[in-house]
C-alpha positions in Angstrom: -140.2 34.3 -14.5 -142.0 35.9 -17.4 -142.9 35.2 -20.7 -143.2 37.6 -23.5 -142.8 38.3 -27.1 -139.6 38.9 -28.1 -138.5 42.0 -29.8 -135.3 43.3 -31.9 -133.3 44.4 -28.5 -133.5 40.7 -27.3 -131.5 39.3 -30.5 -128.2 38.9 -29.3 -129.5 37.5 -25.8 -132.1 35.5 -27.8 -129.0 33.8 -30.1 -127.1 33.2 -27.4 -129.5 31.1 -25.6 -130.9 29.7 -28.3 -127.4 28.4 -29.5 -126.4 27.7 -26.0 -129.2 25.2 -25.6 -129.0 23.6 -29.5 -125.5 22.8 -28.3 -127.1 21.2 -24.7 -129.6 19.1 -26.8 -128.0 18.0 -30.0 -124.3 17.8 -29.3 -124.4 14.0 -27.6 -125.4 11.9 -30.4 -124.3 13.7 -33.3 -121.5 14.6 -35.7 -119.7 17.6 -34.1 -118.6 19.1 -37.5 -122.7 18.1 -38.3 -123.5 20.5 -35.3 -121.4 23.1 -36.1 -122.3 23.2 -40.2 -126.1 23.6 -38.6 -125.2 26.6 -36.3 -123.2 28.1 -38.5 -126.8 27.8 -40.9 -129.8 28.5 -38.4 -128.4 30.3 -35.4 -127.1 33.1 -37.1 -127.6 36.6 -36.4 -128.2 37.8 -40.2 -130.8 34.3 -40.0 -132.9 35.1 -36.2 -132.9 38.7 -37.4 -135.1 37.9 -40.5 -136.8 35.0 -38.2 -138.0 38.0 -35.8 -139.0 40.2 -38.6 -140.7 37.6 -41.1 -144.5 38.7 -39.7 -145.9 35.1 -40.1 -143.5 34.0 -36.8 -143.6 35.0 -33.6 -141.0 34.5 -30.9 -142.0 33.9 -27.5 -138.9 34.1 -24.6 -138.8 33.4 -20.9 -136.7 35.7 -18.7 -135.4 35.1 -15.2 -134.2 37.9 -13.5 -133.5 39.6 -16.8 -132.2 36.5 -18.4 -133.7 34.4 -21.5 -133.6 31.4 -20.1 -136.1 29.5 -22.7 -137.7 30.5 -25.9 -140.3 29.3 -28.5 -140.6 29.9 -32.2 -144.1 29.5 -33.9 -144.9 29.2 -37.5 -148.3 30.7 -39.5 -148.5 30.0 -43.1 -146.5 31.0 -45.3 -143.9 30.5 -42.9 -144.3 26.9 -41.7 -141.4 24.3 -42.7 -143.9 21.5 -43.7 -148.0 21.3 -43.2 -148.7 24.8 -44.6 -151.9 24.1 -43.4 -153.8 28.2 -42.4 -156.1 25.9 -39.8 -152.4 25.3 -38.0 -149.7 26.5 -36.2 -146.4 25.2 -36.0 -143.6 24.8 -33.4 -140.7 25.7 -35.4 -138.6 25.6 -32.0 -139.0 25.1 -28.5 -135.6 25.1 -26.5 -135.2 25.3 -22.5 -131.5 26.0 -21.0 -130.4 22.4 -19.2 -130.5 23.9 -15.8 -133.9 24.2 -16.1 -135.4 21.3 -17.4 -138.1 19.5 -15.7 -139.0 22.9 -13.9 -142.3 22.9 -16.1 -141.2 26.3 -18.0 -141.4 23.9 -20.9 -145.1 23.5 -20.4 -145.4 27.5 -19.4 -144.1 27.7 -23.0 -146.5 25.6 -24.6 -149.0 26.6 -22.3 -148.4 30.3 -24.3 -148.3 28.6 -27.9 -151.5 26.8 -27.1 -153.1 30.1 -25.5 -151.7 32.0 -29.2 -152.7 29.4 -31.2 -156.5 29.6 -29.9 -156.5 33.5 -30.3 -155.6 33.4 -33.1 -158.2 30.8 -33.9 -156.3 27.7 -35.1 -157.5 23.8 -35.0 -154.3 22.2 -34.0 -150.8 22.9 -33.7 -148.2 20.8 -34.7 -143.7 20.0 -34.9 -141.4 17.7 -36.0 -138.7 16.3 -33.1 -135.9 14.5 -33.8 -136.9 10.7 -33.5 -133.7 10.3 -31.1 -134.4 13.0 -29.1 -136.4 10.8 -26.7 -137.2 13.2 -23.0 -138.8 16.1 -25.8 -140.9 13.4 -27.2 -141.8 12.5 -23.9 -142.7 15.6 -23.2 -144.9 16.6 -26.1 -146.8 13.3 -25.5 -147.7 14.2 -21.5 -149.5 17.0 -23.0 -150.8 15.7 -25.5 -149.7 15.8 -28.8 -149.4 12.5 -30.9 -147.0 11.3 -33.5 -148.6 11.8 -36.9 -146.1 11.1 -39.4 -142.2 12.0 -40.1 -139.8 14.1 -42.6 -136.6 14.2 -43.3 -134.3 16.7 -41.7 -131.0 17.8 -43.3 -128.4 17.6 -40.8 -124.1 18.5 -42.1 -123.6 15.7 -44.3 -126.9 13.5 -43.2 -130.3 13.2 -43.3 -132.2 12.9 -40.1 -135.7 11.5 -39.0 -138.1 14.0 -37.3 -141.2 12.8 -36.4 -144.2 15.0 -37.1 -146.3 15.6 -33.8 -149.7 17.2 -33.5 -152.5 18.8 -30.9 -156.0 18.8 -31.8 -157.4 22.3 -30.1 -160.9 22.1 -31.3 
């Protein structure tokens, strides 16, 4: 297994995972015609093709045997969704394929934001997760980011709770 940045070539592969595992994680719980009004808004081609190319986001992916099986989105400003602070880096997105859960690629992943965040000489990082989404809070929590605050997050026709989460690096 590797991780890397991702680049233009890996944008069909990249959407296809990334929708793959929006549907794994959101679909129980929600609204289906709420899921599909959100995939048909933020896991578009036209929209992960000016993701990849907006400079102030990187893409990380993790490949198995040629296969994205995971990927991560991180924010800089001007590109973050809410703290716009320059001493952070957000989390935009952090998805792993359901077959692979609880194989610590997760971690690997974070592991790599952390690692990008301190090169690139950041105090914390920070994301929001969906207060219902309970195993990714756990997750974020066992390495140690704490809840900080909350937002709303427009979801179809309703308006979601994410709670803010945050990693002091310094």
């Amino acid at each position: 297994m590797t991780i890397r940045v991702a680049q233009n070539s890996d944008l069909g592969d990249l959407l296809h995972m990334a929708r793959t595992a929006f549907l794994q994680a959101f679909t129980a719980g929600n609204k289906p015609e709420n899921v599909e009004a959100y995939l048909a808004e933020a896991f578009t081609l036209s929209q992960f093709e000016k993701e990849l190319a907006n400079p102030a986001s990187t893409f990380f992916v993790a490949e198995l045997e040629g296969e994205i099986i995971a990927y991560t989105k991180v924010n800089l400003v001007p590109a973050q969704t809410d703290v716009h602070d320059p001493d952070s880096l957000e989390i935009a997105r952090l998805y792993v394929l359901e077959e692979y859960l609880g194989s610590g690629l997760g971690k690997k992943l974070l592991d790599t934001v952390i690692d990008f965040a301190k090169q690139h000489q950041k105090k914390y990082l920070w994301l929001g997760v969906w207060e219902h989404n309970a195993r990714a809070i756990r997750f974020y929590e066992k390495n140690g980011l704490r809840i900080f605050g909350s937002h709303p997050f427009p979801f179809g026709d309703e308006i979601q709770t994410d709670y803010l989460m945050r990693l002091d690096l310094v």
